[in-house]
C-alpha positions as CSV (number, residue, x, y, z in Angstrom):
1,X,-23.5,12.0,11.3
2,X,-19.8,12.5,12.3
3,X,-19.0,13.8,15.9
4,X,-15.9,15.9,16.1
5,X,-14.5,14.2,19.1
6,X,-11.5,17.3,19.2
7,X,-8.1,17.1,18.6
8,X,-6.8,16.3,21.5
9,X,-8.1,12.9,20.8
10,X,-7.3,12.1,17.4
11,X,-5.0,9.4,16.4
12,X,-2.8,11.5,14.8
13,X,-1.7,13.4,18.4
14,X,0.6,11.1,19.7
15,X,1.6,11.8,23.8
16,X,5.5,11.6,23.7
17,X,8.1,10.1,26.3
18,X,7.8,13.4,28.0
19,X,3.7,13.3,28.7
20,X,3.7,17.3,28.8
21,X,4.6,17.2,25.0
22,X,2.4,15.6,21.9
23,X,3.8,14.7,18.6
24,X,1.1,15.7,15.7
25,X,1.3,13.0,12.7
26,X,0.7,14.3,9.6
27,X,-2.0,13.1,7.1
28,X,-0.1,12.5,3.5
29,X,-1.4,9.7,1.5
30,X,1.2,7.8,-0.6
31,X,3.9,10.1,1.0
32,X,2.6,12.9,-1.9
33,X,3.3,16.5,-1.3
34,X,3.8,19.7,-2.7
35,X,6.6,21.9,-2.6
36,X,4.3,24.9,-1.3
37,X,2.4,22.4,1.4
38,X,6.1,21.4,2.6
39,X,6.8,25.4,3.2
40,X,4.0,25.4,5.2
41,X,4.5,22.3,7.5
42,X,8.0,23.9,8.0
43,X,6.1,27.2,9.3
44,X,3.7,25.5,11.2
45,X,6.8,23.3,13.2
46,X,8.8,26.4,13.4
47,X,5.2,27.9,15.1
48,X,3.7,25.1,17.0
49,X,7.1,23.2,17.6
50,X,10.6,23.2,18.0
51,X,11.7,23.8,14.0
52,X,11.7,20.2,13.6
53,X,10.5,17.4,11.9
54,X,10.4,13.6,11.5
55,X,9.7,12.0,8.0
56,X,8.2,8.5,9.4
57,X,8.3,4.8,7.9
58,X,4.8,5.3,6.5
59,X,5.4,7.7,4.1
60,X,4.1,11.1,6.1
61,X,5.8,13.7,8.4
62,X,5.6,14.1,12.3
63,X,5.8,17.1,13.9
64,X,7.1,16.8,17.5
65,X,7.3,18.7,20.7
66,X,4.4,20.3,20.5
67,X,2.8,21.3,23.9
68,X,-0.8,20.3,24.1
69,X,-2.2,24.0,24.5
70,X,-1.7,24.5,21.1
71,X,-3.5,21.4,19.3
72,X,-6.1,23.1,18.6
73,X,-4.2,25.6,16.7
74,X,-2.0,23.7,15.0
75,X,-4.8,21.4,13.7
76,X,-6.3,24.6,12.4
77,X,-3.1,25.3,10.2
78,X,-2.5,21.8,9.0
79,X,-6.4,21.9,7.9
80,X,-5.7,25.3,5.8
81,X,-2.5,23.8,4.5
82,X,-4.1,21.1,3.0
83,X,-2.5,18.5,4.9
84,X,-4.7,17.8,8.0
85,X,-4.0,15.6,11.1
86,X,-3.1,12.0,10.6
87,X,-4.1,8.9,12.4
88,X,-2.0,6.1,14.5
89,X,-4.5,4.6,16.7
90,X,-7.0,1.3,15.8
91,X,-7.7,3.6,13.0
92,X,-6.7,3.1,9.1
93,X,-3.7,5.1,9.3
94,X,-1.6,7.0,6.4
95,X,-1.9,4.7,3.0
96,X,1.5,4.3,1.1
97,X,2.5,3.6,-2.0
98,X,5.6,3.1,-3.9
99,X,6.4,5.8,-7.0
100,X,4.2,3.0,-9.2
101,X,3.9,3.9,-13.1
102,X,4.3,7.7,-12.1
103,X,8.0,7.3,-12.4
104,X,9.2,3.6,-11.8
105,X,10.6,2.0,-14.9
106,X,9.5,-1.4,-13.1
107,X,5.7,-0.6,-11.8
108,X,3.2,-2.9,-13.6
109,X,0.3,-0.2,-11.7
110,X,-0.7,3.2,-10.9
111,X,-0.1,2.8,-6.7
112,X,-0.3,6.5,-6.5
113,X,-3.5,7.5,-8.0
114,X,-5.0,4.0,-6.4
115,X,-3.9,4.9,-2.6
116,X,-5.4,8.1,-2.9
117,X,-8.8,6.6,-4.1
118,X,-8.6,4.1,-1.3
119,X,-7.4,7.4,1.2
120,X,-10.4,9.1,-0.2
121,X,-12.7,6.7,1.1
122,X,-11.1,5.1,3.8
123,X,-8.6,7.2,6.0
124,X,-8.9,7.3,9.8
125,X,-11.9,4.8,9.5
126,X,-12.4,3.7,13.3
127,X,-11.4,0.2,13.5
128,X,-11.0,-2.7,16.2
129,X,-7.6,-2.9,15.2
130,X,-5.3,-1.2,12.9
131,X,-5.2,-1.1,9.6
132,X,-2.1,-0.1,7.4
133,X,-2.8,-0.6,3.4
134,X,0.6,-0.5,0.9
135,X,0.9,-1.0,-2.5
136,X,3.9,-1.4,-4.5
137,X,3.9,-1.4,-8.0
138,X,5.8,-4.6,-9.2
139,X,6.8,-7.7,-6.9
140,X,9.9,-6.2,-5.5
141,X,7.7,-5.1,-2.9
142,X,9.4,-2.3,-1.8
143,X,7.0,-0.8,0.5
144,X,6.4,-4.4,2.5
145,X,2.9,-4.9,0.8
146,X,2.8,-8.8,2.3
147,X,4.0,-7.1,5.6
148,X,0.9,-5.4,6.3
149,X,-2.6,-5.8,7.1
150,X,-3.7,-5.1,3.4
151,X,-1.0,-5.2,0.7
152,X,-1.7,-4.6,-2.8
153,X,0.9,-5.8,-5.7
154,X,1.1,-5.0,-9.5
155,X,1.7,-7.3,-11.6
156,X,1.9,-8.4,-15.7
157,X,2.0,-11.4,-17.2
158,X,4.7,-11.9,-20.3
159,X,3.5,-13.4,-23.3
160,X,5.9,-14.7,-26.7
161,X,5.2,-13.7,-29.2
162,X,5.5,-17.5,-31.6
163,X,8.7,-17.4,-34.1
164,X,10.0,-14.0,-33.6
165,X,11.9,-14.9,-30.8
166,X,16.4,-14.7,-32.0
167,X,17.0,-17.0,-29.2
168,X,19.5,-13.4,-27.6
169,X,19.2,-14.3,-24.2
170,X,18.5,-10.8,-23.4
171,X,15.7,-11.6,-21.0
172,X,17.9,-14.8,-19.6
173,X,20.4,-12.4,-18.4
174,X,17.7,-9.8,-16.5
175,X,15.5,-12.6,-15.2
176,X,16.0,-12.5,-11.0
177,X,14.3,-15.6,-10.7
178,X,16.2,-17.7,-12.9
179,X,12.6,-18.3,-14.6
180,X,13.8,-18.0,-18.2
181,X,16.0,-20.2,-20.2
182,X,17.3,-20.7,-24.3
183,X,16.2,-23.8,-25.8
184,X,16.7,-24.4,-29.6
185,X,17.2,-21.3,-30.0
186,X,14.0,-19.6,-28.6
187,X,12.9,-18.2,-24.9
188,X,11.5,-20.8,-23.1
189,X,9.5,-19.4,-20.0
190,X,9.1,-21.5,-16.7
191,X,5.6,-20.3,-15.3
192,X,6.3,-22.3,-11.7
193,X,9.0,-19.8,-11.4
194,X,7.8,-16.2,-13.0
195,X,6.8,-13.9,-10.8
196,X,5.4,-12.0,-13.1
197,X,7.4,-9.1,-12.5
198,X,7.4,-7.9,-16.1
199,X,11.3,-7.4,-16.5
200,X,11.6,-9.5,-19.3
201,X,9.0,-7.2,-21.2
202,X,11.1,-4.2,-20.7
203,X,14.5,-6.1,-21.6
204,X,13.5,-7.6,-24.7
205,X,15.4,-5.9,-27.1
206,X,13.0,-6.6,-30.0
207,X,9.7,-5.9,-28.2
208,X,8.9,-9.4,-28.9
209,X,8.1,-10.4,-25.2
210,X,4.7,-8.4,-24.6
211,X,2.4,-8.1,-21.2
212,X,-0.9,-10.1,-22.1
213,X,-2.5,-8.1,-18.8
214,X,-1.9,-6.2,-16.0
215,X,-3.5,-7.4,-12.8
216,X,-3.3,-6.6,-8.8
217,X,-2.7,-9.3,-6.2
218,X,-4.6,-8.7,-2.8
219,X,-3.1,-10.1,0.6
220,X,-4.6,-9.9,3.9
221,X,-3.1,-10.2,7.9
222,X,0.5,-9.3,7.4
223,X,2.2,-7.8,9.9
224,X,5.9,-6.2,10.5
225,X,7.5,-5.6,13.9
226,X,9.0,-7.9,16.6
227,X,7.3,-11.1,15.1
228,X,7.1,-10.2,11.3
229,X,4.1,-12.4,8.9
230,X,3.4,-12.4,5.7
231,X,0.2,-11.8,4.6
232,X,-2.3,-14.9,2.8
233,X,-3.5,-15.0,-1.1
234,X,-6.7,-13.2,-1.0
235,X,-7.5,-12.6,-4.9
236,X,-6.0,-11.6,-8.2
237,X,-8.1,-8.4,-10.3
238,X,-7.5,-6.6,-13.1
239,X,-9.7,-3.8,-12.9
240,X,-8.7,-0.7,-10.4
241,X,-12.6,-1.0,-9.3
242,X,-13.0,-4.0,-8.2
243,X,-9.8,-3.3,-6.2
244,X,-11.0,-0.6,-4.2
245,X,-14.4,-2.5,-4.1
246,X,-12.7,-5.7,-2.5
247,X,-10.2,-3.5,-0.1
248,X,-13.6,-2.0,1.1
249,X,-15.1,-5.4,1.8
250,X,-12.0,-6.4,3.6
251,X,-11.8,-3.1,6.0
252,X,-16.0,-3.8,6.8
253,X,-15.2,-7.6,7.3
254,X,-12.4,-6.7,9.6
255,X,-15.1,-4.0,11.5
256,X,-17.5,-6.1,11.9
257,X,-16.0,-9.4,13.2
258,X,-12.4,-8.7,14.3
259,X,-11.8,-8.4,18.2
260,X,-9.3,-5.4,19.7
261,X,-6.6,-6.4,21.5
262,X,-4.9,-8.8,19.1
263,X,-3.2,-8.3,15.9
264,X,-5.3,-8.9,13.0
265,X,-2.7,-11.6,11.7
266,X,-3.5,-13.2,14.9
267,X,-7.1,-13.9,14.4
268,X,-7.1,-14.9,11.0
269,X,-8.9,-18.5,11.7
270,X,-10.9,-17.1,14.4
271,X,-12.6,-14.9,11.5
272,X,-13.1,-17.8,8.9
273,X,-10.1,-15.8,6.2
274,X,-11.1,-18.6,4.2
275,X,-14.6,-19.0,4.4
276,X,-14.7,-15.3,3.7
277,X,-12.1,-15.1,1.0
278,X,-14.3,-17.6,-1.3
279,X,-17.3,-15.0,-0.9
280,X,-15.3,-12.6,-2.1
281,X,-14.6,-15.2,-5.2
282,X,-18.3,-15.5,-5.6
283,X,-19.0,-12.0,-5.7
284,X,-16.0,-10.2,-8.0
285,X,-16.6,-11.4,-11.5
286,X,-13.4,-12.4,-12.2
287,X,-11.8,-12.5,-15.6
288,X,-11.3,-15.9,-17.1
289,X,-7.7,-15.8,-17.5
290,X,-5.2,-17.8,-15.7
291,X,-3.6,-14.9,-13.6
């Protein structure tokens, strides 16, 4: 049964410097939107607001200076728009996602299709702390996966294909980490350094360096702000199911034995991460490849 505990107390109504004035945080998951739901935010801000609005760090839209009066409308509007009141609170707030395989030439993943599986079954989930869930597409991490809570990361691992290779140095020169180098002639791949980026797949010239799999790396308890802390290993999947399956076990692990008032980076140890991380092993029927 879910209790409709009103607007005026939703995470997504935020009281502003001025306490006579609320700012309404917009529900968008992975930052997606379209061109006719953007008309009508600009309406509703113009209506309910001052005309403006603030495009936030995760990936959604704000819109401030609203006086409290008119909440109720204004979360009336939003819902008919499509693009309903947000959370902020001890709450799973807004999911982002980097553009993934939609259009990034570098994304190993799908990070916008996968957030708005995980939104779909997990947004504005009352929590003991918050929650903040990003996903990037490749390891350059550019929406801070390791700096939140939950952080998801795509990844492929590079396989050579025996004898083909010319020895070009094509993928020498596009390799970040220095994790490639020519000997006798031939690509000679240094798996201590890879990444597993898959940068050398797309710069091999003779399609000779291929991705063996695609596979998602889970980290938990990473936080940004004045003390920043990256998130710990959790596992390594390759199937889209399993990811959302895991990310669920996380968020009812974290419901069940996290305390409120500290950061969930904080308290880690105090919930056995480890202990809890190999039943997580136990229960995902993992692939047997070496990811």
């Amino acid at each position: 049964m879910t209790i409709d505990i009103g607007v005026h107390m939703k995470g997504g109504v935020i009281t502003e410097r001025n306490a006579d004035l609320c700012t309404v945080r917009i529900r968008l998951p992975a930052g997606r939107i379209s061109t006719e739901q953007l008309r009508g935010i600009a309406r509703i801000a113009k209506k309910y607001g001052d005309g403006i609005v603030h495009c936030t760090t995760r990936q959604t839209i704000e819109i401030p200076h609203v006086l409290p009066s008119r909440l109720v409308r204004i979360e009336k509007a939003l819902e008919k728009n499509g693009t309903p009141v947000g959370s902020e609170r001890d709450e799973i707030v807004n999911i982002i996602a980097c553009p993934g395989t939609d259009r990034c030439k570098f994304a190993n993943i799908d990070t916008i299709g996968l957030a708005q599986k995980i939104d779909a079954k997990l947004f504005g989930k009352e929590m003991p702390v918050k929650i903040r869930i990003a996903l990037s597409g490749c390891p350059n991490a550019c929406t801070s996966p390791m700096l939140n809570e939950i952080g998801i990361i795509g990844r492929v691992r590079p396989v050579r294909t025996p004898g083909q290779c010319t020895g070009c140095g094509t993928c020498v020169q596009y390799c970040k980490e220095r994790a490639i180098h020519i000997r006798n002639g031939v690509c000679v791949l240094d798996l201590k350094k890879c990444v597993q980026c898959g940068v050398c797949i797309h710069s091999c010239p003779f399609n000779i360096i291929q991705p063996e799999h695609r596979h998602y790396r889970i980290l938990v308890g990473g936080r940004r702000g004045r003390h920043p802390h990256i998130g710990r290993e959790m596992i390594t999947l390759e199937d889209e199911g399993q990811v959302i399956s895991v990310v669920e076990k996380i968020v009812q692990w974290v419901y069940r034995r996290a305390w409120s008032g500290r950061l969930l980076s904080e308290q880690m140890d105090d919930l056995q991460f480890d202990s809890f991380k190999q039943e997580i092993a136990k229960d995902i029927p993992l692939n047997p490849k070496k990811l």
